[in-house]
C-alpha positions in Angstrom: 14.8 -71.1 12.4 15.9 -69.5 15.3 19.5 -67.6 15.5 21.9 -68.4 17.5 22.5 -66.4 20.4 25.3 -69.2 22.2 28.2 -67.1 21.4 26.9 -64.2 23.0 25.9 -60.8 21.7 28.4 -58.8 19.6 28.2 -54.9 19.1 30.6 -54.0 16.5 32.9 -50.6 17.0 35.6 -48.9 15.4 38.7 -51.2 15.3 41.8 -50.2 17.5 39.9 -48.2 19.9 40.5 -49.4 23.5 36.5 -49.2 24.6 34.4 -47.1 22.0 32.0 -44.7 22.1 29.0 -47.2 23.0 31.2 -48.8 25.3 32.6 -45.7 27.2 28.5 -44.7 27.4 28.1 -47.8 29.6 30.9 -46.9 31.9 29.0 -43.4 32.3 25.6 -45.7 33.0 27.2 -48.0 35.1 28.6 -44.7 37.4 24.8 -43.1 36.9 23.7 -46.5 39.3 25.5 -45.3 42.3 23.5 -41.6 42.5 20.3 -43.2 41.1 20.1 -46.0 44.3 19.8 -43.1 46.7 16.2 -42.6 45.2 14.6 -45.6 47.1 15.9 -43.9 50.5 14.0 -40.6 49.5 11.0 -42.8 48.0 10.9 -44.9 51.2 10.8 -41.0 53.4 8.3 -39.2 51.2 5.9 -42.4 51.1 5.5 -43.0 54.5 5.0 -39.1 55.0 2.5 -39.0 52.9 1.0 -42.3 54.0 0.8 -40.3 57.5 -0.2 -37.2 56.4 -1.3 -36.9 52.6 -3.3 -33.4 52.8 -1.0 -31.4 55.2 2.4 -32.7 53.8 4.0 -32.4 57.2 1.8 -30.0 58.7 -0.5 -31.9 60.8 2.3 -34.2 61.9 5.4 -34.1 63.3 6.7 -37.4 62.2 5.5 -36.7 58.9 7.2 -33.6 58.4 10.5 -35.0 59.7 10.5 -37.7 56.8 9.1 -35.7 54.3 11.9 -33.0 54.7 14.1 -36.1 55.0 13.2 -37.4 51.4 13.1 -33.9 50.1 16.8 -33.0 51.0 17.5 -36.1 48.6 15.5 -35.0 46.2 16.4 -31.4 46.1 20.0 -32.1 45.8 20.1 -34.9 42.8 22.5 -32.7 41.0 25.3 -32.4 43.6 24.8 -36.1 44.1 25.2 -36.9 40.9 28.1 -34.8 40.5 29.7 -36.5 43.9 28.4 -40.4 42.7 29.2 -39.9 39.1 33.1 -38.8 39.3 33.0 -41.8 42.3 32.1 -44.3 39.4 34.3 -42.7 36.6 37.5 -43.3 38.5 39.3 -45.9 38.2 39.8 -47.2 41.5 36.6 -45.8 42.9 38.4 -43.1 45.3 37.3 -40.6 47.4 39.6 -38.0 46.2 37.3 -38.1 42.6 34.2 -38.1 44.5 35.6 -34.6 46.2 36.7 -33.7 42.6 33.0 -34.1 41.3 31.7 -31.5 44.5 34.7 -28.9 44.0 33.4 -29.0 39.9 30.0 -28.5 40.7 30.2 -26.1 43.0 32.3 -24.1 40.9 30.1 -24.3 37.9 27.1 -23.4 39.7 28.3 -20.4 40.7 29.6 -19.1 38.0 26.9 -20.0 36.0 24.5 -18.6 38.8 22.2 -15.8 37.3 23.5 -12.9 39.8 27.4 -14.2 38.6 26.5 -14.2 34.9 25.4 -10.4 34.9 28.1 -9.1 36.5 30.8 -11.0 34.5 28.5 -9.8 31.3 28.0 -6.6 32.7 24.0 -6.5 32.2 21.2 -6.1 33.9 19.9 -9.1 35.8 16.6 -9.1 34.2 18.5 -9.9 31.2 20.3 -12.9 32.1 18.7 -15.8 30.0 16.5 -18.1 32.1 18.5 -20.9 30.9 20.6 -20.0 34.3 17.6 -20.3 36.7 18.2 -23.8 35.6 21.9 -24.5 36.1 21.5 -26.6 39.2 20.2 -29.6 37.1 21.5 -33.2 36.5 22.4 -32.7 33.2 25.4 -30.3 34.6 25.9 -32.7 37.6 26.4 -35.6 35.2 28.8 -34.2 33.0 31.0 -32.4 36.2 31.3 -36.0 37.1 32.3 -37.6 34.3 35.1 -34.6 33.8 35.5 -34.8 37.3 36.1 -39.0 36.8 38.7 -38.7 33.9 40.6 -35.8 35.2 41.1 -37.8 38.4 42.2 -41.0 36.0 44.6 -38.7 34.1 46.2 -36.9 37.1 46.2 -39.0 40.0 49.7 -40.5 39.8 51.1 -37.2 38.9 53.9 -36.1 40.9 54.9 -32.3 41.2 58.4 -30.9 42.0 59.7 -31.3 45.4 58.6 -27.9 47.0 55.3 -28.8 45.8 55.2 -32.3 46.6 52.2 -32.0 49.0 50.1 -31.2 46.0 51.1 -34.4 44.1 48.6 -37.3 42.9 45.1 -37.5 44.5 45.5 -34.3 46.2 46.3 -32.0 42.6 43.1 -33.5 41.6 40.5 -31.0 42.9 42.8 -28.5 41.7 43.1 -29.4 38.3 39.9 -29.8 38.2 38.7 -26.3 39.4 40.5 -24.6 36.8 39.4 -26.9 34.5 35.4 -25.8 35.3 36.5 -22.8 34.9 37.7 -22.8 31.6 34.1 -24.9 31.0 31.6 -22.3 32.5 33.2 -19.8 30.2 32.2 -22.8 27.1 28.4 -22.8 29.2 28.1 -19.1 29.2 27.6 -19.3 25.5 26.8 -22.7 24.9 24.0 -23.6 28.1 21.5 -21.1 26.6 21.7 -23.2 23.3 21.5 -26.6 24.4 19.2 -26.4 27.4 16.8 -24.0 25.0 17.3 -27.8 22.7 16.4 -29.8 25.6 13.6 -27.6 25.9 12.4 -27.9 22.8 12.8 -31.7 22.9 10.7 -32.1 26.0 8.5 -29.8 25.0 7.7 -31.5 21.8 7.1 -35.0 23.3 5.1 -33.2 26.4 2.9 -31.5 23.7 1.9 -35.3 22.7 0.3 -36.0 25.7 -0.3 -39.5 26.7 0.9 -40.7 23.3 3.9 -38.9 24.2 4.4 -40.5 27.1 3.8 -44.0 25.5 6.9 -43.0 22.5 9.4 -42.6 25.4 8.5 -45.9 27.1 8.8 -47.4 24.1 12.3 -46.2 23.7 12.8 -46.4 27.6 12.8 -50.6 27.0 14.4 -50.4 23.1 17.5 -49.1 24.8 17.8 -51.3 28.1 20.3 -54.2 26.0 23.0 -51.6 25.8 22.4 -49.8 29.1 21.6 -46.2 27.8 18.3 -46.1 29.0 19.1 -43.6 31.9 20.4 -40.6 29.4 16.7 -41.1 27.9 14.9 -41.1 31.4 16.8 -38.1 32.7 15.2 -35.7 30.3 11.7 -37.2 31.2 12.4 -37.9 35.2 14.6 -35.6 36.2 15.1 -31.6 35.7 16.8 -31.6 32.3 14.1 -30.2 30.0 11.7 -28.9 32.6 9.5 -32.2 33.3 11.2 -33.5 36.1 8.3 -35.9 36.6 10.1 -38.2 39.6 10.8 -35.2 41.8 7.8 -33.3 41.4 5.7 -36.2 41.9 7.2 -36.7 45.1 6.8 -33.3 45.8 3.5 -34.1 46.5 1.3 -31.7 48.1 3.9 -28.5 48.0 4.4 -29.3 44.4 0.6 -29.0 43.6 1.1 -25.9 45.6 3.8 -24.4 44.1 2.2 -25.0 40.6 4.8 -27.6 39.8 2.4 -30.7 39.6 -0.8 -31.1 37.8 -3.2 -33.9 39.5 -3.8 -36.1 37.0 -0.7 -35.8 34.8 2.0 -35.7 36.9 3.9 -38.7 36.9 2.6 -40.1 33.6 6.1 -40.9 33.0 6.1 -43.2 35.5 2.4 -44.9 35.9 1.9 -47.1 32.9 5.4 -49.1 33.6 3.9 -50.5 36.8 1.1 -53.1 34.9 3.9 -53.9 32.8 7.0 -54.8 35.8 4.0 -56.2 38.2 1.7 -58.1 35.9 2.7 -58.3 32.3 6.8 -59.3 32.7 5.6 -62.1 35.4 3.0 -63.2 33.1 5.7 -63.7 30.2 7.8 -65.6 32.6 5.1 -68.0 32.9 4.4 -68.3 29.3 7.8 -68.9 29.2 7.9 -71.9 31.6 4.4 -73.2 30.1 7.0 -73.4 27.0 9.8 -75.1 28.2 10.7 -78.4 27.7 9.6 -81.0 30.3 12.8 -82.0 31.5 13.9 -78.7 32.0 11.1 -77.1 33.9 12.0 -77.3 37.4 15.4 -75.2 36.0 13.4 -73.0 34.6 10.9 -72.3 37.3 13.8 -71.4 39.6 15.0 -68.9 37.4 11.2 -67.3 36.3 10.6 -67.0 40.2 12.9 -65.4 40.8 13.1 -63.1 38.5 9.5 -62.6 38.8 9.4 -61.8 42.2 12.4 -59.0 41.5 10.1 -57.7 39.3 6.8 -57.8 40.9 8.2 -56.3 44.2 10.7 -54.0 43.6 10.7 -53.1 39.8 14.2 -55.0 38.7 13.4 -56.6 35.4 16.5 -57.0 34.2 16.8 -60.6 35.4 13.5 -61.4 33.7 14.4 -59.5 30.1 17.7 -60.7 29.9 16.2 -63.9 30.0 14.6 -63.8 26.7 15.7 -60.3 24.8 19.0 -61.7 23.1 17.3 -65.2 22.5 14.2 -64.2 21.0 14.6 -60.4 20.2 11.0 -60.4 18.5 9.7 -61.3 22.5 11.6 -57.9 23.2 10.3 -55.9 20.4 7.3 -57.1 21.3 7.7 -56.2 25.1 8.7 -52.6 24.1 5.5 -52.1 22.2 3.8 -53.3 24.9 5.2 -51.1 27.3 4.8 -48.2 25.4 1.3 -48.7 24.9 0.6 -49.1 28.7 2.6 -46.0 29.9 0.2 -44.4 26.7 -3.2 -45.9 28.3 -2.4 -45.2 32.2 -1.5 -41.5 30.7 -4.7 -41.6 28.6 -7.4 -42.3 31.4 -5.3 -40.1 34.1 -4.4 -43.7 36.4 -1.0 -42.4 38.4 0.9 -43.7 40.3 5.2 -42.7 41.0 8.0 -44.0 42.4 11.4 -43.4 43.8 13.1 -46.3 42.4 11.4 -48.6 39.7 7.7 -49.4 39.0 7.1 -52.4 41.8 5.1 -52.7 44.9 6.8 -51.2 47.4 7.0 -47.8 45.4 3.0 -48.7 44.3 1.9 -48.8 48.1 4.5 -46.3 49.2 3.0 -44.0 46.6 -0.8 -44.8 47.1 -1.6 -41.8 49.6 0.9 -39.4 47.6 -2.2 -36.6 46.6 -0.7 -36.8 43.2 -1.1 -40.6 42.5 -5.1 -40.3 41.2 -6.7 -43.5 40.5 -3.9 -45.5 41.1 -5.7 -48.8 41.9 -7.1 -48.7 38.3 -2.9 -49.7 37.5 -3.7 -53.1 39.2 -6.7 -53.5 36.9 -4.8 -52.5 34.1 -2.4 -54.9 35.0 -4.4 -58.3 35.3 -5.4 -57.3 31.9 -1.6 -56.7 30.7 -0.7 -60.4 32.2 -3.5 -61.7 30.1 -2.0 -60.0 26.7 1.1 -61.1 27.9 0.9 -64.1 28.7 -1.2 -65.2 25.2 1.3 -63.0 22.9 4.7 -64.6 24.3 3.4 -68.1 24.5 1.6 -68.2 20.7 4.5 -66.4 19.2 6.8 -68.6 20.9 5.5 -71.8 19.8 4.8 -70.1 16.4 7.9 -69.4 15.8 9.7 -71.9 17.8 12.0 -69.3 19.9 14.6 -70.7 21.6 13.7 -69.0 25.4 14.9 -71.0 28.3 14.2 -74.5 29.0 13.9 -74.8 24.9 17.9 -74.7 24.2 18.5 -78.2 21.8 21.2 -80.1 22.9 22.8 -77.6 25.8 22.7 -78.0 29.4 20.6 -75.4 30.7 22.1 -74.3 34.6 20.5 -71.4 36.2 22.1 -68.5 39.0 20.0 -71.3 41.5 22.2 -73.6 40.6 25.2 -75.6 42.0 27.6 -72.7 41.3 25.2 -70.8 43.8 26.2 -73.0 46.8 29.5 -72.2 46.8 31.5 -69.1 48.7 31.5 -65.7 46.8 35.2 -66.5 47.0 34.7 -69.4 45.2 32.6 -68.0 42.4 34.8 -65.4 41.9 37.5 -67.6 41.2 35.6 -69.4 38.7 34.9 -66.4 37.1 37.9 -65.2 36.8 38.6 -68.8 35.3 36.1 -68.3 32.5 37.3 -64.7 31.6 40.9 -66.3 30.6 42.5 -65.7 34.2 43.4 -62.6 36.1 45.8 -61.7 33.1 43.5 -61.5 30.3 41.1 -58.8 32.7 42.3 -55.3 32.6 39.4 -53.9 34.2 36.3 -55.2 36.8 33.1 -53.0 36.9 29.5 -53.9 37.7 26.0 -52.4 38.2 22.8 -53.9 39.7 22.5 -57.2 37.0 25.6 -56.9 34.9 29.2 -57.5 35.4 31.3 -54.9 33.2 34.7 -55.9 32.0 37.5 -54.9 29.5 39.8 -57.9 28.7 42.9 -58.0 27.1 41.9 -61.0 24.9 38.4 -61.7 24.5 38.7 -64.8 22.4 40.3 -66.4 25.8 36.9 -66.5 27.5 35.2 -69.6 27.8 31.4 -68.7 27.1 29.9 -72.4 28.3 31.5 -71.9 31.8 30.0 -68.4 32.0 26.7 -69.7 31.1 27.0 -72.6 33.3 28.0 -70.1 36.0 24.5 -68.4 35.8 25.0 -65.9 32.9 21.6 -65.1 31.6 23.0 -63.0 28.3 26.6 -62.2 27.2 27.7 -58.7 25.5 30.6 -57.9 23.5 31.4 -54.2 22.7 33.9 -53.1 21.0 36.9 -55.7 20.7 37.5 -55.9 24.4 34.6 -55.1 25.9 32.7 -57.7 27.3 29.2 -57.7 29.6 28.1 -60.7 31.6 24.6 -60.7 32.8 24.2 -62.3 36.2 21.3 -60.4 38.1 21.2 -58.5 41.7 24.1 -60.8 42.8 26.7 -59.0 39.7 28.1 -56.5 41.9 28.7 -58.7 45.1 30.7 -61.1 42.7 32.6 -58.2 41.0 33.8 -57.0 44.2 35.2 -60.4 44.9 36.6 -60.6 41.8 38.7 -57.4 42.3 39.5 -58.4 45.7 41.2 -61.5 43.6 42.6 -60.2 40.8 
């Protein structure tokens, strides 16, 4: 028999703490979204430079060089805007003055941490500084200057100074706090960056030394951690400049990076290439197994909510909506899912089929990617995915009948009301108010946050929530960390009605 998933998801966490370790994780995933969108702006560029010019990158066309540059400043400054977007997120009002905070740490950091800075404050020779600070100017530093950045700003904001130094008080002592707190942390980095990057290293290393199987153990992990959000700290290491892969930039490097001996055809961007059978074929292939499965009278609901999701998925690489859909209700679909996904990121890496993107694995990065030099045999991907709906489809409808898995449009005795649904009709106002309904009131919600599919909230009493209205108001999944932390999955639409919400409450 089936669990029962009704009451929603609970993660357990230490008692008496406000939010938790897992929980305070999400709040840094949840900030990580705001940096991470500007990647489609810098995919959207490089792609259509490419598309215009593939052999000369820029070169042999003006045009082409203009948006290639264009993509590349992006690209080439991920830390600094992760350091900016991150301490943006942290805060607790979303204020410029922490977004300032998280530039003022970085640049701090950075250049005391800068090789030439380094010897002298060592007093050696610069041949002896430890390459670890050629590397400084990496996301992993950007993302943790913003989240110092984000809770100095939360601690200090309201702080108000003596009278002949009143014009420092609140939001403006921030950046000044938080300067001489970077300081205090480069001198921690001097000793301590050679150590972990060298383990970051070694980590990348030992997973890049698999190969394609490798690449296939990450992806595997890379869907395994989606429930809780915690994904991007794995994809970081592999995507960005953390352990020396960087596969996303250097893929969209294109051309120069084959040049500057940064790319290899063939392998570069192997990180990437097997997830697009999976978020254009296989995922919309188990949301029709999963409406094949559903009871008669509830199809038309269902199909509603599989389109849509399926279509997210196809185009743009979202899947979210779709897994969400079926992880928490049948977890052995998800399992299964993960497995799957790891072994197409292993065969795309295996027979050399690549393909990159800026922003998920959909078709808009697929054709914006297609005349990239780097992305070899990328049509192959297609193939590979036709063959991935097939398996997908098959597994997710014998295993659901098999073992009888309550995925939507199954659901005994509950009314089944998708995010296409009445509630849908009505203002965002009006949502928002029957949201705040659901949660217990304005009262019982201490704090409103949201990324691209989930809506992020700390309550003061979650037993006050009313879990039927939520689901009847399009929730597709609903988390419970720690004892107040509560996540309500809604789809692209979460952070539109969050900001209502706040406006509200």
């Amino acid at each position: 028999m089936s669990p029962d998933y009704s009451k929603g998801i609970h993660f357990p966490l230490s008692k008496g703490a406000n939010m938790g370790i897992l929980n305070y994780l999400q709040r840094i995933g949840r900030s990580l979204m705001l940096p991470v969108a500007a990647l489609p702006a810098a995919a959207i560029f490089m792609g259509i430079g490419y598309w215009i010019d593939p052999n000369g990158w820029g070169g042999d066309n003006i045009l082409a060089a203009f948006l290639i540059k264009s993509g590349g400043a992006i690209i080439d400054n991920m830390a600094i805007i992760f350091a900016v977007g991150v301490a943006f997120g942290m805060s607790k009002d979303q204020h410029g003055a922490a977004a300032l905070s998280g530039l003022v740490g970085y640049l701090v950091i950075t250049t005391l941490l800068a090789p030439s800075s380094v010897a002298q404050i060592q007093g050696i020779p610069a041949d002896q500084v430890p390459l670890a600070f050629n590397k400084i100017e990496n996301q992993f530093i950007g993302i943790l200057v913003g989240v110092l950045a984000g809770e100095i700003y939360n601690k200090f904001h309201q702080v108000e100074l003596p009278k002949a130094l009143a014009f420092f008080s609140g939001k403006r002592l921030v950046p000044i706090i938080t300067s001489l707190v970077m300081i205090l942390v480069s001198i921690i980095l001097m000793y301590l960056w050679p150590v972990l990057f060298g383990g970051l290293v070694s980590f990348g290393e030992s997973i890049a030394k698999l190969g394609a199987t490798g690449a296939g153990i990450y992806a595997f992990f890379n869907r395994l951690l989606i429930p809780v959000g915690l994904h991007h700290a794995l994809n970081s290491v592999f995507w960005f400049d953390v352990a020396g892969i960087n596969d996303i930039p250097n893929f969209l490097g294109g051309a120069k990076s084959l040049a500057d001996g940064k790319a290899i055809a063939g392998v570069t961007g192997m990180y990437q290439a097997g997830f697009f059978p999976v978020m254009m074929f296989g995922l919309p292939a188990a949301a029709l197994a999963m409406y094949h499965s559903a009871n008669a009278a509830k199809k038309a609901q269902v199909a509603a909510l599989m389109a849509a999701a399926s279509l997210a998925s196809f185009f743009t690489g979202i899947t979210e909506p779709l897994e969400f859909a079926f992880m928490f209700v049948a977890p052995v679909l998800y399992i299964i899912h993960a497995l799957l996904t790891g072994l197409s990121v292993f065969i795309a890496a295996s027979m050399h089929w690549i393909s990159g993107f800026g922003f998920s694995a959909g078709f808009v990065d697929m054709m914006l990617s297609s005349r990239n030099p780097l992305a070899t045999q990328w049509y192959m991907l297609i193939v590979q995915g036709l063959v991935f709906a097939l398996i997908y489809y098959m597994v997710f409808r014998i295993a659901i009948k098999t073992f009888n898995l309550k995925t939507p449009g199954r659901e005994e005795d509950k009314e089944t009301r998708t995010a296409t649904g009445e509630h849908n009709q009505l203002s965002r106002d009006s949502q928002a108010q029957n949201f705040i309904a659901a949660l217990g009131g304005k009262d019982n919600i201490d704090s409103i946050d949201a990324c691209i599919t989930r809506l992020r909230l700390t309550l003061v009493d979650r037993s006050r929530i009313n879990e039927k209205a939520l689901n009847e108001l399009g929730s597709k999944g609903n988390i419970k960390l720690g004892d107040k932390g509560l996540q309500v999955i809604l789809g692209p639409e979460a952070e539109l009605i969050a900001d209502a919400m706040k406006k509200q409450s």
